[in-house]
MARSE-586920 format. One record per residue (C-alpha): x, y, z. Coordinates in steps of 0.25 Angstrom, whole numbers, padded with zeros to 4 digits, always signed. Each point is the difference from the previous one (the first is absolute). Layout:
MARSE-586920
XYZ ...
This chain:
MARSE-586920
+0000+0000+0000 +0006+0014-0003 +0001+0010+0012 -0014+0008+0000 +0001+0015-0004 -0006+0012-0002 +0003+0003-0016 -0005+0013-0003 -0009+0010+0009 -0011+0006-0006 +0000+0015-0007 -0005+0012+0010 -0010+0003-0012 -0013-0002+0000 -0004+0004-0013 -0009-0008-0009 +0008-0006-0008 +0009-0005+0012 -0006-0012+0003 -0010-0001-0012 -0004-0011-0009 +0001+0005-0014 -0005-0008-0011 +0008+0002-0015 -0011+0001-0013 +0007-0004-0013 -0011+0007-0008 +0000-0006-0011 -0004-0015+0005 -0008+0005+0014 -0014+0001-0007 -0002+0006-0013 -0016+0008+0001 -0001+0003-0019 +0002-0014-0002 +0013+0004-0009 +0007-0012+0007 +0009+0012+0008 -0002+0001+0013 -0004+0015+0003 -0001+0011+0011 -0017-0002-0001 +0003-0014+0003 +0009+0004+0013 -0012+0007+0005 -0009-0009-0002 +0009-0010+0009 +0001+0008+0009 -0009-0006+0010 +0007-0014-0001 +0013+0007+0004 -0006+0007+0012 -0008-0015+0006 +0016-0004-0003 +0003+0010+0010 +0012+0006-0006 +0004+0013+0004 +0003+0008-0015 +0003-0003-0014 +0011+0002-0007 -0002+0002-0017 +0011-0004-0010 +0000+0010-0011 -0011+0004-0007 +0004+0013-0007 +0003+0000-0015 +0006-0007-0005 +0005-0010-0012 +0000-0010+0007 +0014-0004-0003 +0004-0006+0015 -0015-0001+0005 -0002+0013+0003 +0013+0004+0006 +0003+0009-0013 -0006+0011+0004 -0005+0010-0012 -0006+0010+0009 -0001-0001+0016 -0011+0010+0000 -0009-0007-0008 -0008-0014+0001 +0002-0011-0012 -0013-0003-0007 +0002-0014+0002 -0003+0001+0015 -0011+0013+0000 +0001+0013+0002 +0004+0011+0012 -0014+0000+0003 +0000-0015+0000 +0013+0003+0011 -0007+0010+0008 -0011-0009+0001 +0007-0011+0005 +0008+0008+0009 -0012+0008+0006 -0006-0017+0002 +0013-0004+0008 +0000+0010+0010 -0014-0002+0001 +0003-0012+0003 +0010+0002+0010 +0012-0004-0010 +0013+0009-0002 +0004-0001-0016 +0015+0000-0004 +0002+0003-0016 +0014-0004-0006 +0009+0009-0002 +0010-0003-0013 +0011+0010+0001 +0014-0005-0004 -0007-0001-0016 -0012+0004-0010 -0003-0005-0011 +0007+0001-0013 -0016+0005-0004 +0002+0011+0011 -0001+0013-0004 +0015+0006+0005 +0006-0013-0006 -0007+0004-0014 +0006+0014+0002 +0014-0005+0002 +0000-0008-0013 -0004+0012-0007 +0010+0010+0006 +0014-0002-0001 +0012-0005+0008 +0003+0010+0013 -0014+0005-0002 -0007+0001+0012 -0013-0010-0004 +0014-0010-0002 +0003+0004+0013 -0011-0006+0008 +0004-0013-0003 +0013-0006-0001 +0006+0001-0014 +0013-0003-0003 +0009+0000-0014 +0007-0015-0004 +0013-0003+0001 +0007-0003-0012 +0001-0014-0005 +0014+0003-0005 +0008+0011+0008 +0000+0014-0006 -0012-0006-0011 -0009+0009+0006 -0011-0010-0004 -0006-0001+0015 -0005-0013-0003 +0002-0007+0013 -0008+0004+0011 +0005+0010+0011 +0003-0012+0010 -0003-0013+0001 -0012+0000+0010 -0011-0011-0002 -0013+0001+0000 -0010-0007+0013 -0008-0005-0010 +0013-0007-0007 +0007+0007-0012 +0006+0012-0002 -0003+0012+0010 +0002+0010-0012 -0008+0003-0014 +0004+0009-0010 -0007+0010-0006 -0001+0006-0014 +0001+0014-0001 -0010+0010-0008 +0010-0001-0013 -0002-0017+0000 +0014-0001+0005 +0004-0008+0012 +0001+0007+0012 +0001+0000+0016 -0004-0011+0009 -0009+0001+0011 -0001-0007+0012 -0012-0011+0006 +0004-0008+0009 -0013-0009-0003 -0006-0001-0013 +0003+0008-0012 -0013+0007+0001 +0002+0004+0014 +0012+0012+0001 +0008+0002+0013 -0004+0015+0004 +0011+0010+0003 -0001+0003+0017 +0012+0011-0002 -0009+0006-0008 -0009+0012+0010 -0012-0002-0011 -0001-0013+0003 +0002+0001+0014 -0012+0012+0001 -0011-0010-0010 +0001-0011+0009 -0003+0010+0011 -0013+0004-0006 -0004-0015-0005 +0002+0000+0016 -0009+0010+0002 -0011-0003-0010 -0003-0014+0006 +0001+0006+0014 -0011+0012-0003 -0009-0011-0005 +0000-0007+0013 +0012-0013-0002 +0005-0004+0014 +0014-0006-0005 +0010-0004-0011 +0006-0011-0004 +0013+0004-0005 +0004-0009-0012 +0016-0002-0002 +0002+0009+0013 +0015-0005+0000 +0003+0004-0015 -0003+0015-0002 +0015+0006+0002 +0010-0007-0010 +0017+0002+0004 +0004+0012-0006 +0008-0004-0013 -0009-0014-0002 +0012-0008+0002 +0002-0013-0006 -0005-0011+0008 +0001-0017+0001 -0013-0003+0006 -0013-0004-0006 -0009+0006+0011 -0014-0005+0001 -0012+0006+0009 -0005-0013+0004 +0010-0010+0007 -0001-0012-0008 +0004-0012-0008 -0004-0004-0014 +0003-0015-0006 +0006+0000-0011 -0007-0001-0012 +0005+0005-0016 -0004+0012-0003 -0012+0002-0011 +0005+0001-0014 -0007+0013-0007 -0015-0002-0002 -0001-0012+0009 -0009+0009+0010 -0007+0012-0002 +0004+0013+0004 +0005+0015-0004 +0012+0000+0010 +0010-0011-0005 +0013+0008+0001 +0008-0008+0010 +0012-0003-0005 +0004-0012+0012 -0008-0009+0011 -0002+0008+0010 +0007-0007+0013 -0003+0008+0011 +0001-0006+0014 +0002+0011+0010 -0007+0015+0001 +0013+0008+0007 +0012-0010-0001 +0010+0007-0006 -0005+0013+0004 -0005+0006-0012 +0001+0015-0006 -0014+0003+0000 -0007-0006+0012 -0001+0003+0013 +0008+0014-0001 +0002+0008+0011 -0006+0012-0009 -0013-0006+0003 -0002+0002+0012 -0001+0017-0003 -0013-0005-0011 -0007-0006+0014 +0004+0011+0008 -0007+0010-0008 -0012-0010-0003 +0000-0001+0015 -0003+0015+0002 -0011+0002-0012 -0009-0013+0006 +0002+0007+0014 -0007+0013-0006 -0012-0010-0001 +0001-0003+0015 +0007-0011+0007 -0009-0012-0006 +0004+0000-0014 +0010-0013-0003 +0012-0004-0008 +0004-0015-0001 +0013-0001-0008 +0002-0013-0012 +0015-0002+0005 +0007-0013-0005 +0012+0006+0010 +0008-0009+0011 +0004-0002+0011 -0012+0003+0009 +0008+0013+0006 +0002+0006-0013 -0017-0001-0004 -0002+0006+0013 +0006+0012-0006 -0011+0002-0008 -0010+0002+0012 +0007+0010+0008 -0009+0010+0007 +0001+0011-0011 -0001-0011-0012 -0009-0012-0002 -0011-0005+0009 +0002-0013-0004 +0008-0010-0010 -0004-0014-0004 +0009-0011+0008 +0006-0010-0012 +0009-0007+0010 -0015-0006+0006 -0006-0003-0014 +0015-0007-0004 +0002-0009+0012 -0012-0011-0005 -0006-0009+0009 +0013-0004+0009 +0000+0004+0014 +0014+0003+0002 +0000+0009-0013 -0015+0007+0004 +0007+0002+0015 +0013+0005-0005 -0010+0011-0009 -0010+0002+0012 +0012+0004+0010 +0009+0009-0010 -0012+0007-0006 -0007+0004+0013 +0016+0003+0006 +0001+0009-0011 -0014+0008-0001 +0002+0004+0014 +0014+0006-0002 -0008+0013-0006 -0013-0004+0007 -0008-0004-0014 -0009-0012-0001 +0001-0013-0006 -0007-0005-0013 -0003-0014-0002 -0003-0005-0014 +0001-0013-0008 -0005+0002-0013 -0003+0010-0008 +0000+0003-0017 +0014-0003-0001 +0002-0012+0005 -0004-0015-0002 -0013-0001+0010 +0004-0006+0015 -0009-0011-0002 +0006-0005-0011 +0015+0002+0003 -0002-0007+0014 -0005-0011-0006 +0014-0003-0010 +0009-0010+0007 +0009+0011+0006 -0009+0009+0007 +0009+0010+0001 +0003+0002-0016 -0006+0012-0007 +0000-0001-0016 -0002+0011-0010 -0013-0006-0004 -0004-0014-0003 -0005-0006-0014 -0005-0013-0005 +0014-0006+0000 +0004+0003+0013 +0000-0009+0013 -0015+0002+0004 -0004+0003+0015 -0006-0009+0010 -0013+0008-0002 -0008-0005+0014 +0013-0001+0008 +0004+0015-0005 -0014+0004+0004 +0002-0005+0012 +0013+0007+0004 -0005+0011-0007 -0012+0003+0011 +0010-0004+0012 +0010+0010-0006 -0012+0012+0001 -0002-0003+0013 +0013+0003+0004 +0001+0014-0009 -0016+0005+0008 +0008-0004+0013 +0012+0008-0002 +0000+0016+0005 -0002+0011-0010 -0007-0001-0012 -0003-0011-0011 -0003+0001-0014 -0009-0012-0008 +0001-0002-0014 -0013-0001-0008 -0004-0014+0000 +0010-0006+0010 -0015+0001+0011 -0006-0012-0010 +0012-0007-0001 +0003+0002-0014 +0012-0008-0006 +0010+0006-0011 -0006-0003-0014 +0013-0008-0004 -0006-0006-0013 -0002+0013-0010 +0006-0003-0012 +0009+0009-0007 -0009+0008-0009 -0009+0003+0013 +0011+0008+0006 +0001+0014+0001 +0013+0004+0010 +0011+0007-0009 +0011-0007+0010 -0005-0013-0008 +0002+0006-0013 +0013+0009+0003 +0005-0014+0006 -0006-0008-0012 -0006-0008+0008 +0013-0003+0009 -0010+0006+0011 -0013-0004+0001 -0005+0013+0005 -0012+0005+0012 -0013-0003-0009 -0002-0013+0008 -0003+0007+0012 -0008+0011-0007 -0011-0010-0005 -0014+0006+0001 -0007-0002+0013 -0010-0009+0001 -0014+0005+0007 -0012-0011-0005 +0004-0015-0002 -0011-0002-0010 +0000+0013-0009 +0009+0003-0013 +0014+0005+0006 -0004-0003+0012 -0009+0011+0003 +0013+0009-0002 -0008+0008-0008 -0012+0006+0005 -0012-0001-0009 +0008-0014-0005 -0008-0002-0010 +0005+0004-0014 +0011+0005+0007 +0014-0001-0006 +0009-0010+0002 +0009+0004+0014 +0013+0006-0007 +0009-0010+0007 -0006-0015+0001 -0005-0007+0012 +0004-0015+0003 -0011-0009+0003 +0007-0002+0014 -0006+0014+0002 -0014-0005+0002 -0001-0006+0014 +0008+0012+0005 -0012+0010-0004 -0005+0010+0008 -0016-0003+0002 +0005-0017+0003 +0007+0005+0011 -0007+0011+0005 -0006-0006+0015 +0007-0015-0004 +0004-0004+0013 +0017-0003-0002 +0000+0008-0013 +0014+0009-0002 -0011+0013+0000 -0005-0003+0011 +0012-0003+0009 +0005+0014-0006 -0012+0007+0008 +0002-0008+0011 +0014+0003+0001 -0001+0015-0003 -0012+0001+0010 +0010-0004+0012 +0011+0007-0004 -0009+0012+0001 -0006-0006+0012 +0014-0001+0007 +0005+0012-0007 +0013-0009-0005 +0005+0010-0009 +0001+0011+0013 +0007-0011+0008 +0016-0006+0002 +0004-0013-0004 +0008-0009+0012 +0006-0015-0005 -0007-0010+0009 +0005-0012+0008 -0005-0009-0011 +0008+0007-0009 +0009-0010-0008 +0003+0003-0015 +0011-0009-0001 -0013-0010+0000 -0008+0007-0005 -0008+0007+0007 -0002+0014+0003 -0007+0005+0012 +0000+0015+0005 -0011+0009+0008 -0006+0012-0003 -0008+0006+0013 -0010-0013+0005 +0002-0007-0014 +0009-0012-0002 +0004-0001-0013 +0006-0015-0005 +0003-0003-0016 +0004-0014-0001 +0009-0002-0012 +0007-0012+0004 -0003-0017-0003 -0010-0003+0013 -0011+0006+0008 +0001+0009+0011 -0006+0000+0014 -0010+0010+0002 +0008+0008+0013 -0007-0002+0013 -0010+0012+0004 -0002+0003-0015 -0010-0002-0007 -0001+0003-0018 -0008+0012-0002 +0003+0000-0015 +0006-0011-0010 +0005-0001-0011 -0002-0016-0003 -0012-0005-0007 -0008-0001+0016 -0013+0006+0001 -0001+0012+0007 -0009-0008+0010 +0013-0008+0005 +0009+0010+0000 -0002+0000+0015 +0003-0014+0002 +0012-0001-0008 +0010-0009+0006 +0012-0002-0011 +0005+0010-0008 +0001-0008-0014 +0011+0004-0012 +0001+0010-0007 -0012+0010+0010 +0001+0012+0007 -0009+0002+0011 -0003+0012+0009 -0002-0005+0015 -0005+0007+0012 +0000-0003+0014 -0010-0010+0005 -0004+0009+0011 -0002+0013-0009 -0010-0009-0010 -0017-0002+0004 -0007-0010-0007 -0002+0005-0015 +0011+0010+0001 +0009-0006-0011 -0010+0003-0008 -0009+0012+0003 +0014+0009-0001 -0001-0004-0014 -0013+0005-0002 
């Protein structure tokens, strides 16, 4: 048994969004209201209700300005504006007006380290001409020669790749059709670095700040938080950086045609295994910090519940907390949890440095475990090492255990309500739903699988459509179904038992332990408390054990059941049980997290009427 600790004490705020339950919509496959087969903001509203019986505290919306749609909506071709795919402002303000009526804060993405190459500036600056100062909100640069002194500038200005694999650089042709600079994008072609020396840039995304804040949005989620400020001289570099730690099989790349898609310009495989290691020259500057700072001062015009939580693939712990110093973030999303898979020794190791780390500048914790970048938790807990995280999964890949990965999965959720500070759900995960690891190749929309040709099999799995009705067309994700558009990514049949309306009231379902378990972190206000490891704390075998006021919390990850401690008795599980024996359980079984209270604070009906 390892020594019992106090990992991590819990932040002096008491904002909202301290301890808060946020809930992340992927609009384009929550609920699609025009039966275009695009999830859209009318079809947020109209769910709105389910997420509030779920007992989620806010929402966070992936982008849903215009947009081309290059990298699901994170090219951005005008933050101002809504993309007719998903409504209008009105349609926004509506759903917005809705959730606070409701009692739900909103969080809108925030996309600022690129626009689209459809963005207005961008357009300017291809127009203009090098040192002008369109050019200049971006990051242009001439060649370099192929041959010393040929004057050609052929090659790019340094040899920086691309996350998305490929090159990092493009060229442009100037007005005359001759070739000209290259311009930066550290993601897709279609998707330009912006220029953060520049003061014009710097002044925009102020007021894009401020036009979401005067319409009433309680937070931001800050995509690419750690890759605004580039080294000065763009130096070369030997890394391949990725934003999602991760490994790929190896597979050949797609010959040209094999697959579909407009962005096919990798040159290589892309064989990125590490997000910081070697440090890289355009994440995680120290320049940063001066953005956040300043962010920091115009949501604090707005008063002291407005929010930012920071997207940063940035390591060690101590150096993310950095991020959420008093005067910068509120918040930033906890990776080292989301790596460590179902171990106990890894999840431990993550619980103590993260909470250690948080409190060094008195910040909460965020606790996530899947979200629409990554291979869905119930499906990467259910490969035969559990701790593995692949860049997507395809129809040739080594397929998941799907009950066993279900089964961890809802143990692993127990633990993140359990923790102190605040936990953030990806839509989907409350029913269960496994990564659609069977789309063929022509289904697929993620440029990383075209820019990789194939190498990488890309986030669309995790993406699929949600499914509200078992019996309807698309699986009631779009409401009327009938005549309705196919759903623009397609669903597995393996979908249908997880739907929405089967397991609403289903005693055992996924859904339903969601609720449950949401209603008794509320109950016990978790979120508020501090985590203390237990004596039944043992990770080396497998379990986990730790208290947070009254609640015992005990995850069994190892090979045999576990004793039920003396004096406790479960007031939540995570095993297929019946809510009806909760109480009664003796054995914890394999592969279950259960939430236990002392014998002498439970009455008759307790376990259950907490739930509602």
């Amino acid at each position: 048994m390892s020594n019992p600790s106090v990992p991590g004490a819990p932040s002096n705020s008491r904002e909202w969004w301290a301890d808060a339950v946020v809930y992340q919509v992927y609009p384009r496959s929550f609920a699609d209201a025009d039966g275009d087969g695009m999830g859209d903001l009318r079809g947020v509203t109209a769910r709105l209700p389910y997420l509030e019986r779920l007992g989620v505290d806010a929402v966070w919306l992936s982008p849903f300005y215009k947009s081309p749609q290059a990298d699901g909506g994170y090219d951005v071709a005008d933050y101002r504006q809504v993309d007719p795919l998903f409504g209008s402002l009105a349609d926004f303000d509506s759903m917005l007006q809705d959730a606070h009526g409701r009692g739900l804060k909103v969080i809108v993405d925030l996309v600022p380290n690129h626009t689209s190459d459809e963005h207005l500036w961008f357009r300017e600056a291809l127009a203009a001409p090098p040192g002008s100062a369109e050019r200049d909100r971006y990051i242009f640069r001439p060649g370099k020669d192929s041959e010393p002194g040929s004057g050609d500038g052929n090659r790019p200005p340094n040899n920086w790749k691309s996350i998305f694999g490929g090159p990092a650089w493009t060229r442009v042709t100037d007005a005359g059709g001759q070739d000209g600079e290259w311009y930066l994008h550290l993601f897709d072609t279609k998707q330009p670095d912006l220029n953060w020396d520049n003061a014009e840039v710097q002044e925009e995304m102020r007021s894009v700040l401020r036009f979401w804040l005067d319409r009433g949005v309680d937070g931001f989620r800050v995509d690419v938080a750690h890759g605004l400020v580039k080294e000065a001289g763009l130096p070369d570099w030997d890394g391949v950086a990725a934003m999602v730690e991760g490994t790929a099989p190896h597979r050949d790349p797609l010959l040209p045609g094999d697959a579909p898609g407009a962005h096919t310009d990798a040159e290589e495989p892309h064989r990125a295994v590490s997000p910081v290691y070697p440090p890289s020259p355009f994440f995680d500057q120290e320049g940063v910090h001066a953005i956040y700072r300043d962010w920091h001062k115009v949501l604090s015009a707005y008063g002291p519940d407005r929010m930012l939580v920071a997207e940063a693939w940035v390591e060690p712990a101590e150096r993310l907390a950095r991020y959420v110093r008093q005067d910068e973030m509120q918040q930033a999303f906890n990776f080292d949890f989301l790596l460590a898979g179902w171990d106990a020794e890894r999840m431990a190791a993550a619980i103590d440095t993260s909470l250690a780390a948080a409190a060094t500048v008195g910040a909460p914790c965020t606790w996530v475990l899947s979200n629409h970048d990554t291979v869905r938790h119930t499906t990467r807990f259910g490969l035969p090492d559990p701790t593995s995280f692949p860049k997507g999964i395809g129809p040739d890949d080594e397929q998941p255990d799907a009950s066993l990965g279900l089964a961890r999965a809802r143990a692993a959720t127990l633990v993140s309500l359990a923790l102190p500070g605040s936990a953030y759900l990806y839509q989907g995960e409350e029913l269960g739903l496994p990564e659609h690891t069977m789309l063929p190749a022509g289904a697929r929309q993620d440029p990383t699988f075209f820019r990789t040709r194939g190498a990488e099999i890309g986030r669309d799995g995790c993406r699929v459509p949600l499914p509200w009705t078992a019996g309807a067309p698309g699986f009631g994700f779009s409401d009327p179904a009938e005549n309705a558009a196919e759903p623009w990514l397609p669903q597995p049949d393996s979908f249908g038992p997880h739907a929405a309306d089967l397991q609403d009231g289903m005693e055992g379902s996924t859904l339903e332990l969601y609720r449950a378990a949401l209603a008794f972190r509320a109950a016990e206000k978790l979120g508020a408390g501090s985590v203390e490891w237990a004596e039944a704390h043992s990770p080396e075998s497998g379990v986990l054990a730790f208290t947070n006021g009254d609640v015992l919390v005990v995850a069994n990850m190892g090979f045999a059941s576990a004793p039920v401690p003396g004096g406790y008795a479960v007031a939540v599980s995570s095993g297929p049980e019946p809510r009806a024996e909760w109480a009664d359980m003796q054995e914890i079984p394999v592969d279950c997290t259960v939430y236990l209270q002392k014998t002498t604070t439970l009455q008759p009906g307790n376990a259950q009427d907490r739930q509602g």
